[in-house]
C-alpha positions as CSV (number, residue, x, y, z in Angstrom):
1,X,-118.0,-78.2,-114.4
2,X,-117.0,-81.8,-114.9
3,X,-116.7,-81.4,-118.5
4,X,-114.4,-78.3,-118.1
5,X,-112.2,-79.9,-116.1
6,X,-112.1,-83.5,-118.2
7,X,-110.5,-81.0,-121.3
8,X,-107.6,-79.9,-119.4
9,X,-104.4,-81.5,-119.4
10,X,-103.8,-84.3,-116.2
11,X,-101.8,-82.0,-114.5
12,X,-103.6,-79.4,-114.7
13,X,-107.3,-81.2,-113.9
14,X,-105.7,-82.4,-111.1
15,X,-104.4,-78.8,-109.7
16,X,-107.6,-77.8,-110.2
17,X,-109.5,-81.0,-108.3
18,X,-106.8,-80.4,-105.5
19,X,-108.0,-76.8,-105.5
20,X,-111.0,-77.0,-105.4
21,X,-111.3,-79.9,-102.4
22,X,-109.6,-77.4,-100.2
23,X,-112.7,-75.3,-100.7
24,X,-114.5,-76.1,-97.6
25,X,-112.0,-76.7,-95.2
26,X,-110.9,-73.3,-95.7
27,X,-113.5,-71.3,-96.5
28,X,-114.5,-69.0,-93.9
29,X,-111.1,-69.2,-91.9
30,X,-109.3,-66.1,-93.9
31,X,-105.9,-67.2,-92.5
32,X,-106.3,-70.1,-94.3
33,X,-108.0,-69.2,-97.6
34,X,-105.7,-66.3,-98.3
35,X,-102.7,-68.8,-98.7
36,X,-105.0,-70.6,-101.5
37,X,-105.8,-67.5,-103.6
38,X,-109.9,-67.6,-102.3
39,X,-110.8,-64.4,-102.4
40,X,-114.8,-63.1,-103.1
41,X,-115.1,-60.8,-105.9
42,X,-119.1,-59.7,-105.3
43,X,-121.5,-60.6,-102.2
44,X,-121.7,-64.3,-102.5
45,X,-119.3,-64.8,-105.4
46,X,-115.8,-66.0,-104.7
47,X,-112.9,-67.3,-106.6
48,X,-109.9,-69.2,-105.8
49,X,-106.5,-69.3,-108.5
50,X,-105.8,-72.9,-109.7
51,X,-102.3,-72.0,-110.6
52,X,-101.0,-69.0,-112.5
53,X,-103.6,-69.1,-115.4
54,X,-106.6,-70.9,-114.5
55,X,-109.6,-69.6,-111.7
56,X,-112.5,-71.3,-110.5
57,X,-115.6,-69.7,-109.3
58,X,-117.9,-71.1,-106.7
59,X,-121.3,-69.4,-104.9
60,X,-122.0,-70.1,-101.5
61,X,-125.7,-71.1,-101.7
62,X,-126.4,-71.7,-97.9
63,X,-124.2,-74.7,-96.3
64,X,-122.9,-75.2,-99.7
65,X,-120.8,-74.3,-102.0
66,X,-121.4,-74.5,-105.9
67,X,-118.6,-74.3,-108.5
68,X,-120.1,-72.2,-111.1
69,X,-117.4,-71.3,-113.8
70,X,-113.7,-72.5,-114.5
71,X,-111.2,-70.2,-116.8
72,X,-108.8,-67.4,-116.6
73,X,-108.7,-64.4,-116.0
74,X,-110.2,-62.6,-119.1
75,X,-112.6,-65.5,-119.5
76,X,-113.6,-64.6,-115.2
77,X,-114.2,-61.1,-116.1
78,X,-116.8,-62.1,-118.8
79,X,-118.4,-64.1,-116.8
80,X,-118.9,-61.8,-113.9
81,X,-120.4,-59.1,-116.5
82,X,-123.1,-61.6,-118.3
């Protein structure tokens, strides 16, 4: 996940590092998380929108929380099928 995010732009790896440590104070609260853009897509598969094109999916795997996959949409939707 580190490697996806070192080939974006600055700006944008550092949307997505804010994003992504507001993860676990929201998740959970859905007052909260909806204002971020988490939402889950299966049981135990969630994503949250790092701006208008970019998404990052995370797992919950027990108290914690994995990042799995970073990319848009279209890229999202491929992932979810393999």
């Amino acid at each position: 996940m580190l490697d996806a995010i070192a080939e974006l732009p600055e700006p944008e790896a550092a949307e997505v590092t804010v994003a992504l440590e507001s993860i676990p104070a929201a998740f959970g609260r859905p007052h909260i998380h909806s204002g971020l853009g988490i939402r889950q897509l299966r049981p135990g598969i969630y994503e949250i929108r790092v701006g208008l094109r970019l998404r990052a999916i995370f797992t919950r795997e027990g108290e914690w929380l994995r990042v799995q996959f970073l990319g848009n949409h279209d890229e999202v939707r491929r992932w979810l099928r393999s």
